[in-house]
C-alpha positions as CSV (number, residue, x, y, z in Angstrom):
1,X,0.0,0.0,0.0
2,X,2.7,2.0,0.8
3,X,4.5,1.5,-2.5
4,X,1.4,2.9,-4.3
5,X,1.7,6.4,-2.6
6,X,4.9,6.5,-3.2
7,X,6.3,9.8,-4.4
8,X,2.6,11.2,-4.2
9,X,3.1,14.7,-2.4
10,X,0.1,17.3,-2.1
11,X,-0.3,19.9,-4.1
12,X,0.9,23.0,-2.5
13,X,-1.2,26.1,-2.2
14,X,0.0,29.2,-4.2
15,X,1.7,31.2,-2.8
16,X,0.4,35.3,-3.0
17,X,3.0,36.4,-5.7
18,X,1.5,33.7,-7.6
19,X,-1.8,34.4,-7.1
20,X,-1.5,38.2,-7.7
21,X,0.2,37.3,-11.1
22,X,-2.5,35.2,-12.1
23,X,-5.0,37.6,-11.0
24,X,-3.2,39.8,-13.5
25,X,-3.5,38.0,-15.9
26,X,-6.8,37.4,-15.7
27,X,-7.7,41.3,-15.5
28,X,-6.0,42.0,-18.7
29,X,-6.7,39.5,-20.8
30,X,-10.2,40.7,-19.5
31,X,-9.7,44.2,-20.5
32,X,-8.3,43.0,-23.9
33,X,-11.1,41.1,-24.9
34,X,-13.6,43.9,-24.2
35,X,-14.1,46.0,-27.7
36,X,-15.4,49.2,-26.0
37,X,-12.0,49.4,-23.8
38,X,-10.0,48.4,-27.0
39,X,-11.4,51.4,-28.8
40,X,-10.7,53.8,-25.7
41,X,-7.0,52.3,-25.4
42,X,-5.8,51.6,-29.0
43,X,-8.5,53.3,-31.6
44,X,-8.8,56.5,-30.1
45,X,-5.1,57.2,-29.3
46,X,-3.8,56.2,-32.7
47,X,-7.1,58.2,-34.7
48,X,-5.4,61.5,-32.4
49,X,-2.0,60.9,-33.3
50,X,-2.9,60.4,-36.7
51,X,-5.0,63.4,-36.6
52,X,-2.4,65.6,-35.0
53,X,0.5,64.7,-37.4
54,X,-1.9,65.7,-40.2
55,X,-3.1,68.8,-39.0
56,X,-1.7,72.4,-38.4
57,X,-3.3,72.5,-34.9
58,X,0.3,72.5,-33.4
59,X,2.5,74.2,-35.6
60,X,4.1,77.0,-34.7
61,X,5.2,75.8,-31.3
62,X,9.0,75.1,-32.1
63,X,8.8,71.6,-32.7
64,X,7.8,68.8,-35.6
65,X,3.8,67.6,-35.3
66,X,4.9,64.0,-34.5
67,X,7.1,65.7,-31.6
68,X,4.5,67.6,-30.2
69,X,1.9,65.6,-30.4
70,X,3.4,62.1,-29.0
71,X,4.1,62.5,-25.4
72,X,0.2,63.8,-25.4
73,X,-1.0,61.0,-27.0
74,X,1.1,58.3,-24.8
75,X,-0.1,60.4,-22.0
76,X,-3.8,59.6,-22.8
77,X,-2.6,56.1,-22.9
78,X,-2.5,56.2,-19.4
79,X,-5.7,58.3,-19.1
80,X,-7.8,55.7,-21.4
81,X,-6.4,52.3,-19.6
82,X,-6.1,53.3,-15.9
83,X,-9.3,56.2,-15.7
84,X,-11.8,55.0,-18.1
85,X,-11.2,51.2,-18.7
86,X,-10.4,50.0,-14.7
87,X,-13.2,52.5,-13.4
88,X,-15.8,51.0,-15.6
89,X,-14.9,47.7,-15.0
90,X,-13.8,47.6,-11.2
91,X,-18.1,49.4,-11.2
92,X,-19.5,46.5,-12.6
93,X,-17.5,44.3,-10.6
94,X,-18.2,45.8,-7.9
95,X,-22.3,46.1,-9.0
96,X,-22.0,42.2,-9.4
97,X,-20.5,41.3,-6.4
98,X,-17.3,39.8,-7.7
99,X,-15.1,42.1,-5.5
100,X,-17.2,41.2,-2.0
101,X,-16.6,37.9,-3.8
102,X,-12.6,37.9,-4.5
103,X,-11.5,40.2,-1.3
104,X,-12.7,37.0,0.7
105,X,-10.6,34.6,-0.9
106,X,-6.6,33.7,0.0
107,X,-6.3,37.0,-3.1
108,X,-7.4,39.1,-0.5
109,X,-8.1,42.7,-1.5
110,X,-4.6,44.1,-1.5
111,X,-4.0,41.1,-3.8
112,X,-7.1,42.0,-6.1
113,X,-5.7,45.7,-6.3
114,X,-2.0,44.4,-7.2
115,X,-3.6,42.5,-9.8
116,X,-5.6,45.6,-11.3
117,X,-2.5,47.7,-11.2
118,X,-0.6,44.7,-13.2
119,X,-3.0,44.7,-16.0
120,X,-3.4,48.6,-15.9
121,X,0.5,48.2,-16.6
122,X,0.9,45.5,-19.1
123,X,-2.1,47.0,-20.9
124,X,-0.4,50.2,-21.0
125,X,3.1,48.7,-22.1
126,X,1.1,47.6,-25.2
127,X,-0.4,50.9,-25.8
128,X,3.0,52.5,-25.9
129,X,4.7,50.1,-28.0
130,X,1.9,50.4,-30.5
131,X,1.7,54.2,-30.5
132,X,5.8,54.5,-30.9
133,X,5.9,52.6,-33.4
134,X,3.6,54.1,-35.7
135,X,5.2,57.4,-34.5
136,X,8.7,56.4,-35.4
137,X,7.1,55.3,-38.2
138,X,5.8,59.2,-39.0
139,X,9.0,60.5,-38.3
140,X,9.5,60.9,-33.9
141,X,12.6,60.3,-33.0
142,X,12.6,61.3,-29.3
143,X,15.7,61.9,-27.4
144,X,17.4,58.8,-25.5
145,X,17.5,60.7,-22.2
146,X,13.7,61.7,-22.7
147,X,12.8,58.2,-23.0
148,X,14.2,56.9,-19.7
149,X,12.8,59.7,-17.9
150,X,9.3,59.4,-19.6
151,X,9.0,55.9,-18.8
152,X,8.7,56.5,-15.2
153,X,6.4,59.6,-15.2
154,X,3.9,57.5,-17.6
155,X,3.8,54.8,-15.0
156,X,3.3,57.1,-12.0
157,X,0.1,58.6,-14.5
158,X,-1.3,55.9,-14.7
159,X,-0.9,55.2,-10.8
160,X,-2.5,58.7,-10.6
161,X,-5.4,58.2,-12.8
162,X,-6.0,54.5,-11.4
163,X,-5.9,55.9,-7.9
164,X,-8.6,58.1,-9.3
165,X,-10.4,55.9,-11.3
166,X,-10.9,53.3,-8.4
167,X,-12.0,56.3,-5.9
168,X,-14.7,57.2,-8.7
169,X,-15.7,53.4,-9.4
170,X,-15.7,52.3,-5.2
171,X,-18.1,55.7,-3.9
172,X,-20.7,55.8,-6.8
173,X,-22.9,53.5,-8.9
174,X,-21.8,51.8,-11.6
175,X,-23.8,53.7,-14.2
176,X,-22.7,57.3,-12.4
177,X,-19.3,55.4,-12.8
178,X,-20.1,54.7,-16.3
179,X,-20.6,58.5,-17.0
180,X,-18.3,60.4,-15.1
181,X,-15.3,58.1,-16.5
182,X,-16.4,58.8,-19.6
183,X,-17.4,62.6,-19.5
184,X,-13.9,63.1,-17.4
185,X,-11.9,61.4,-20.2
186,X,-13.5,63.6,-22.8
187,X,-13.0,66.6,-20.6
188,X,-9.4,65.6,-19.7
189,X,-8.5,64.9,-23.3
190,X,-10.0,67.8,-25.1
191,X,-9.4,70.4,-22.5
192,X,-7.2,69.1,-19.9
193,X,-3.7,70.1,-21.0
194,X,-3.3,65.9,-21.9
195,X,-2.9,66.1,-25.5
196,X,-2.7,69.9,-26.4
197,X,0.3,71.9,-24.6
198,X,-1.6,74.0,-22.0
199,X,-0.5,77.3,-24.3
200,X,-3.2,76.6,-26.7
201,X,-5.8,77.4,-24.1
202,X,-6.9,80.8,-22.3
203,X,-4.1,82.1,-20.1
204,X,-7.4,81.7,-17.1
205,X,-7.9,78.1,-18.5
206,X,-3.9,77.2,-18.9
207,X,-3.5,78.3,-15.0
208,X,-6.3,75.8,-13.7
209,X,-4.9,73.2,-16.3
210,X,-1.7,73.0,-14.7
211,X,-3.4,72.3,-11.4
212,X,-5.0,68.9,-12.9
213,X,-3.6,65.4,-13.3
214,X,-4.0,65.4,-16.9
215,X,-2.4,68.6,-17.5
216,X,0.4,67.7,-15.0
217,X,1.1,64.4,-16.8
218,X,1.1,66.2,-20.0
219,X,3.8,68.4,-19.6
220,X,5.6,66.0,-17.8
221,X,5.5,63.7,-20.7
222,X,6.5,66.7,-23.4
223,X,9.2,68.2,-21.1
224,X,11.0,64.7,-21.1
225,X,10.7,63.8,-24.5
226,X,11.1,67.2,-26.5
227,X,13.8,68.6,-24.1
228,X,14.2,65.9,-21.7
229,X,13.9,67.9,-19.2
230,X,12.0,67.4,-15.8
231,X,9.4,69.7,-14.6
232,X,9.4,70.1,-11.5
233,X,6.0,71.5,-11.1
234,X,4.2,68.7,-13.3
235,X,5.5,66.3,-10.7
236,X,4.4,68.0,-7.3
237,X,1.0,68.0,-8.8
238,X,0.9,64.7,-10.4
239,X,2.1,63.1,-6.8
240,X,-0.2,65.1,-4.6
241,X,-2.6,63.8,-7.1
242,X,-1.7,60.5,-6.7
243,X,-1.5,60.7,-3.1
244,X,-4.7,62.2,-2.3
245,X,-6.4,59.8,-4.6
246,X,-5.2,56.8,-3.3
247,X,-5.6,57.8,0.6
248,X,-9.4,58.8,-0.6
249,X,-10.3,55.3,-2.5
250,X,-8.7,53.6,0.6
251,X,-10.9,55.4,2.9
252,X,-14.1,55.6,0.9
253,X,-13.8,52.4,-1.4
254,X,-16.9,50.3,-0.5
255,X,-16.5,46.8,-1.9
256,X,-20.5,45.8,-2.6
């Protein structure tokens, strides 16, 4: 009897790092099955650079089209994925029961949360790969230094917006969520210093720009890849941002 068992061992439980990765796996293979989020974090960003580069709406600031417009459009890359597409999903979740659900398994919700933030990320790695390429292919050919410093302030954007989305997405219903997401990413992209350099506005609406995530992430992003260069300012407001965000969604976030 013995001999029959032998070299049978039981299977051991995963351990958290495991589970979070597989968590985040599932989230983004999630989001890149859902068309509406694919046409908020590929279709829209690349119909916007496209338009841009073909445009004269940024000529005349010192730099190419491709240049100028870029760093906005990888900036809304951040906006699209971690705003719009993880509030509207972590509402319906939420709506549905599958977070009461999952924060009560071995996940736990810090786990859940990791796993958001990984698919917020890998999402958003394949956004920027997609939108540099066809921008090399239109001529960008963004400074070395501008690149490694851009890398990091497009990953602590989309920590920002997440932060935001999730407060947004854990305080309201999921069809308030549903709206504000969407009239915020409208708002933030069109007006919000994200895409257009915050000179192309009012010099009342430029001042309250530079106050907002979207227009703080923007001119992070051009600063580091037209002169790359780090503004200072961008960053304090982007990280109090982030900050106050995330303290609020831990505070208010109601899981059903």
């Amino acid at each position: 009897m013995t001999s029959l068992f032998h070299g049978a061992a039981p299977a051991r439980p995963a351990t958290l790092a495991r589970r979070i990765l597989n968590q985040g796996r599932y989230e983004t293979g999630t989001m890149l099955r859902n068309g509406e989020q694919l046409v908020l974090m590929v279709v829209m960003p690349l119909l916007g650079l496209l338009a841009l580069t073909a445009t004269p709406l940024l000529d005349g600031m010192g730099h190419s089209r491709v240049a100028l417009a870029t760093p906005g459009i990888l900036a809304l890359c951040a906006l699209s994925t971690a705003f719009t597409g993880q509030g509207i999903a972590t509402g319906f979740d939420r709506r549905y029961g599958v977070l009461r659900f999952m924060s009560t398994t071995p996940l736990g919700k810090g786990g859940l949360i990791a796993g958001k933030a990984i698919a917020v990320l890998a999402a958003l790695g394949l956004q920027v790969v997609l939108i540099s390429t066809v921008a090399l292919f239109l001529g960008w050919r963004p400074p070395l230094a501008g690149v490694l410093l851009g890398i990091p302030l497009l990953v602590l954007g989309a920590a920002a917006f997440t932060a935001l989305g999730l407060l947004i997405a854990g305080t309201v219903r999921p069809e308030a969520t549903l709206a504000i997401t969407n009239l915020g990413w409208i708002l933030f992209a069109a007006v919000g210093g994200i895409v257009l350099p915050a000179g192309k506005f009012s010099s009342a609406l430029e001042g309250l720009v530079e106050w907002l995530p979207s227009g703080a992430l923007g001119n992070l992003m051009r600063a580091a890849l037209l002169e790359s260069r780090l503004d200072v300012w961008g960053l304090t407001v982007l990280l109090a941002w982030t900050v106050a965000s995330a303290a609020a969604a831990i505070k208010w976030f109601k899981w059903n």
